[in-house]
C-alpha positions in Angstrom: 106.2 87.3 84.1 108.1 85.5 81.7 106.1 85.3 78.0 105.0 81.7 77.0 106.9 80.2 74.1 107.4 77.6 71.9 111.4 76.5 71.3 112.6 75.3 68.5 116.1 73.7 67.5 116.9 74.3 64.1 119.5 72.1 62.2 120.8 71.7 58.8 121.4 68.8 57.2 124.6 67.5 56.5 127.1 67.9 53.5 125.8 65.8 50.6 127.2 64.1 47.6 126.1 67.0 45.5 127.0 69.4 47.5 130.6 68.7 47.4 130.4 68.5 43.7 129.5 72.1 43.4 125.9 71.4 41.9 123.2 72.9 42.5 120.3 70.8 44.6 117.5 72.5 45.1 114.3 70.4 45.1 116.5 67.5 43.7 116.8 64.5 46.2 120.3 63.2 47.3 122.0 61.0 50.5 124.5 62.1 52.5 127.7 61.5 52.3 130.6 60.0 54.7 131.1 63.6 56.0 127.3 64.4 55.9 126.7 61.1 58.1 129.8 61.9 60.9 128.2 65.7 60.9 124.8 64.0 61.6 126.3 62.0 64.2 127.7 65.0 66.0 124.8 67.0 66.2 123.2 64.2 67.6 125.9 63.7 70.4 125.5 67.2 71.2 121.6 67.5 71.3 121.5 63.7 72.7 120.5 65.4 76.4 118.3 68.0 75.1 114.3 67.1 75.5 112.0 67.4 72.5 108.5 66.9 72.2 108.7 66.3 68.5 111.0 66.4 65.3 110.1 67.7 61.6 112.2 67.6 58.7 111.8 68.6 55.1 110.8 65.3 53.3 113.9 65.7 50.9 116.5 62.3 51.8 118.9 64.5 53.0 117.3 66.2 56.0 114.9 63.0 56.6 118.3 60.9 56.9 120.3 63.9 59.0 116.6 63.8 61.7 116.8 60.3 61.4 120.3 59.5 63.0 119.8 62.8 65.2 116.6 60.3 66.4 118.3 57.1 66.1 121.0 58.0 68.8 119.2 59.9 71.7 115.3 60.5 71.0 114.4 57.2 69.8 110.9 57.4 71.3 110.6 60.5 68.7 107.9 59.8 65.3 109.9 61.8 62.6 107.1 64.4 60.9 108.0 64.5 56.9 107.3 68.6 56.1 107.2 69.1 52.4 106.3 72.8 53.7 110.2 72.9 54.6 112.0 71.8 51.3 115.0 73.3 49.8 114.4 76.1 47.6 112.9 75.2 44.1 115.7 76.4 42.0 113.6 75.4 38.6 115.8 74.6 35.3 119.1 75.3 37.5 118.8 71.9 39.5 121.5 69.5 38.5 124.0 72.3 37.0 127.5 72.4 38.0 128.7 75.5 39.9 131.0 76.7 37.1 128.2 76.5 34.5 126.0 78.6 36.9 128.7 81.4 37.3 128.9 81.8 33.8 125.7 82.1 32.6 123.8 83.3 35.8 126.3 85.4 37.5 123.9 88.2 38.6 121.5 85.6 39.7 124.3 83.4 41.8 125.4 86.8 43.4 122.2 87.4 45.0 122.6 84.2 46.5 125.2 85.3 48.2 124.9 89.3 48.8 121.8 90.9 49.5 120.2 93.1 46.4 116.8 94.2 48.5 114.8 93.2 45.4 113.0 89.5 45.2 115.0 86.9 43.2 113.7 85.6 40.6 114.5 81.9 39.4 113.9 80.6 36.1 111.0 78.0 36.1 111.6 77.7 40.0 110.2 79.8 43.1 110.8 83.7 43.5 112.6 84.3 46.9 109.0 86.2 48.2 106.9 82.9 47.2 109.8 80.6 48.7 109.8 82.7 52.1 106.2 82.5 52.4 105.9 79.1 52.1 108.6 78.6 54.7 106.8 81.3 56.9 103.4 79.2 56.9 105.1 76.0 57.5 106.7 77.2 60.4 103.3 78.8 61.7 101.3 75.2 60.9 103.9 73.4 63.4 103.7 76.2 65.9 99.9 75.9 65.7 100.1 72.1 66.7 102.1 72.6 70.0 101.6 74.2 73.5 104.2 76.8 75.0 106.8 75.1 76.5 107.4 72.7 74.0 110.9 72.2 72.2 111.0 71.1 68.7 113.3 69.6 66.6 113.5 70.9 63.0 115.7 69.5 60.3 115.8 71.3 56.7 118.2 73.0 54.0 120.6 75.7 53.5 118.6 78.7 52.2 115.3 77.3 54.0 117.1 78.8 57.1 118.2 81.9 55.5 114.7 82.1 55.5 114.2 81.4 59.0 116.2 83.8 60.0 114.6 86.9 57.8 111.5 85.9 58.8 112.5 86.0 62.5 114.9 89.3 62.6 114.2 90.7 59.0 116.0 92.1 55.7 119.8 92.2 55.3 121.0 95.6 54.3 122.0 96.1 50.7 125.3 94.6 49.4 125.7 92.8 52.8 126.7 89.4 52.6 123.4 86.6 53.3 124.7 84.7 56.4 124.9 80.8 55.6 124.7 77.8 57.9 127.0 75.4 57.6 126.3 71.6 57.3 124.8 70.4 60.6 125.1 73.7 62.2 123.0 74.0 65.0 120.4 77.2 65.9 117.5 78.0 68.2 114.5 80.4 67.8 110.9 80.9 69.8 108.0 82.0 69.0 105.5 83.8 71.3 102.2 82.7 70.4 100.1 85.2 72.6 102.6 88.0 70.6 102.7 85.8 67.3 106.6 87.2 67.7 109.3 85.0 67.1 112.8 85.7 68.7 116.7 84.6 67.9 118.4 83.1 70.6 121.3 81.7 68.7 122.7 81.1 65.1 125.0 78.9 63.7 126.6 77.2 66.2 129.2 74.4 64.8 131.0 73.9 68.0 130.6 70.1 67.7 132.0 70.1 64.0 135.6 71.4 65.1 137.1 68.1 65.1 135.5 67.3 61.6 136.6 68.5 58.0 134.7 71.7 56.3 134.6 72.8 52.8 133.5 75.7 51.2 130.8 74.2 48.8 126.9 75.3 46.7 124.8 75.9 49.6 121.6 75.6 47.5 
């Protein structure tokens, strides 16, 4: 007998103005840009046959625009659900500074970003990386908790938001590895078992329907 689950289609938003500029987001609103938009665009041609029962985005501009053309051109019938539960990562008195300025005079910090320390990370005046998976932890169990097995779900949020996701689903990085990112508008699926309360990876990072669009390497927070 097949266990009962709930699916859910997990997608980042697309490449912002910010983001190109090398500055850090965070909590900090901002639209996408010309890329974001045609990234947005091609996730939604290649979820435009999938069925959803529902859509939830962070309530940040650029995931609520990115859920909103994925809507707009396939699941119009869809109500877009605003989740403050899934905003970006509160990065505190770092928001608005310029990549450069941050590897100078956070370098220890900006690494852990990037390669797993095993301790919690610590932001100044922000959230620490056990509060921030938490929060993302419960907001993913308060959605659960509103649907039936055998519902999918569309979910739209941030870079490190599905970092989170995907400790909270397969758990801790070993020490010194790299943290794996997902690119803009990358696309990835995970269930949850509610008779288990387990959740399960079934894929990660796919940006097969990117290829034909640019990529740069830019400040994923």
């Amino acid at each position: 007998m097949i266990p009962k689950r709930i699916n859910f289609t997990l997608v980042r938003h697309g490449e912002t103005v910010t983001n190109l500029a090398g500055v850090m987001q965070g909590q900090s609103d901002g639209l996408l840009n010309d890329l974001g938009r045609q990234q947005a665009f091609a996730a939604a041609d290649f979820l435009r046959d999938t069925h959803f029962d529902a859509c939830y985005s962070s309530d940040l501009q650029r995931a609520a625009e990115t859920a909103r053309i994925i809507l707009a051109n396939g699941h119009p019938e869809l109500e877009l659900h605003l989740e403050p539960s899934l905003r970006e990562w509160y990065m505190g008195k770092l928001e608005g500074m310029r990549l450069d300025v941050l590897l100078r005079d956070y370098a220890e910090l900006m690494r852990s970003f990037r390669y797993e320390s095993g301790r919690v990370v610590a932001v100044p005046g922000g959230e620490d990386s056990a509060c921030f998976q938490e929060r993302i932890r419960q907001g993913l169990l308060n959605i659960a908790a509103r649907h039936h097995t055998g519902e999918n779900l569309l979910v739209v949020a941030h870079g490190a938001v599905l970092n989170m996701v995907l400790r909270i689903v397969v758990g801790g990085i070993a020490v010194g590895n790299r943290i794996p990112m997902m690119a803009n508008a990358a696309i990835s699926t995970i269930a949850y078992y509610p008779g288990e309360a387990a959740w399960e990876l079934l894929s990660w990072n796919r940006t097969d329907h990117l290829k034909e669009l640019a990529a740069h390497e830019i400040l994923v927070y």
